[in-house]
C-alpha positions, 0 to 999 in steps of 0.5 A: 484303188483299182490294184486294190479291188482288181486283187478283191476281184480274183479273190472272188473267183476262189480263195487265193494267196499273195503269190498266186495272185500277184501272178493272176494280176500280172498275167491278166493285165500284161505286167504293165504295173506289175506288183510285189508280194508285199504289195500284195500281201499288205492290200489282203490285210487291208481288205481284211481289216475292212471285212472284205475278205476273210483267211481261209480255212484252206492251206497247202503244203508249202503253208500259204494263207489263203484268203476267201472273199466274204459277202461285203466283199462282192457286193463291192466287186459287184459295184466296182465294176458296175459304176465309173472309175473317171472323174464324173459328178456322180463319182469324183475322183481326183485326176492323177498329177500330170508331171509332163503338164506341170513342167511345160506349164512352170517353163511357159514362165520362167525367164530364159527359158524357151517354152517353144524348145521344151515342148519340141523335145517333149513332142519328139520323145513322145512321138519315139514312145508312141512309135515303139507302142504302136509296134510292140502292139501290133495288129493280130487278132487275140487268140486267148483271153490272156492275150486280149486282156493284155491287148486292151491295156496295151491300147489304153497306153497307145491312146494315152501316148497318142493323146499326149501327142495332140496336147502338145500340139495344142499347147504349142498352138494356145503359145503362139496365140498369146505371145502374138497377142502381146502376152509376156510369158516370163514371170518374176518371183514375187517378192512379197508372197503371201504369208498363211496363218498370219493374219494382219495387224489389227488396228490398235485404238491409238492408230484409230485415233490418231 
């Protein structure tokens, strides 16, 4: 969603093609999730279909399709950025699958494996993430607004790096806590999972009279 109205929003600032814009895009976020033209060109006619922005009379020598933003269109780059892109009650969003979360949360329960090993190699390669982060970030002040626009999404990826550090360290914590407790981590497949769309026997009138 937001690669989709970050797109809707430079075609806001002037009527704009696939190249151009995937090169705004970027620039102003530090190519940290940096799109294909044809990426680009398939959100253009998505956001066209959806009335958002409409193909400029404008072209060029080289024969690019220029697509201006129409009046739906602000107004929804208007309350994009306005409202809240997190999950919050007024605007639900289904939080992104957290694949280091699921495989420490499957290898807590598998038999034979040690949790305890998998969160220490997990929390090493994080820490070496996180260090390379911190460095490539730095500290200098931002001299154009190119160059802080990268910044801030560089701190957003350091923050992220540092939080999955601390987690770690909690869930080590939360493991040590249940198995001193007693809590027997490994558990078996079941034998006898349930079926979907199967719905039990009913009971025939001869079983309810016998």
């Amino acid at each position: 969603m937001s690669v989709r109205l970050g797109i809707l929003a430079l075609v806001a600032q002037g009527p704009s093609y696939g190249y151009l814009l995937r090169a705004e895009f970027d620039r102003r976020t530090g190519t940290t999730w940096p799109l294909n033209v044809g990426q680009v060109y398939k959100t253009l006619e998505t956001l066209e279909r959806d009335g958002l922005v409409a193909k400029s009379a404008r072209s060029d020598a080289a024969g690019h399709i220029f697509y201006e933003i129409t009046d739906a269109g602000r107004a929804a780059v208007t309350t994009w950025l306005a409202g809240p892109q997190k999950n919050t009650d007024e605007n639900p969003v289904a939080p992104a699958r957290n694949d280091v979360a699921i495989k420490i949360a499957l290898a807590t329960t598998l038999p034979g494996v040690d949790a305890v090993a998998v969160i220490r190699a997990q929390r090493a390669a994080a820490i070496r993430h996180l260090q390379r982060l911190t460095r490539e970030t730095g500290t200098a002040a931002p001299t154009t607004a190119d160059e802080l626009s990268r910044q801030l999404v560089s701190d957003a990826i350091l923050f992220e790096a540092e939080t999955e550090v601390r987690w770690l360290d909690h869930v080590a914590r939360r493991i040590a806590q249940a198995t001193a407790a007693g809590l027997t981590l490994d558990v078996p497949l079941d034998s006898d999972p349930p079926r979907r769309g199967r719905p039990a026997s009913p009971t025939t009138k001869a079983d309810s009279h016998a």
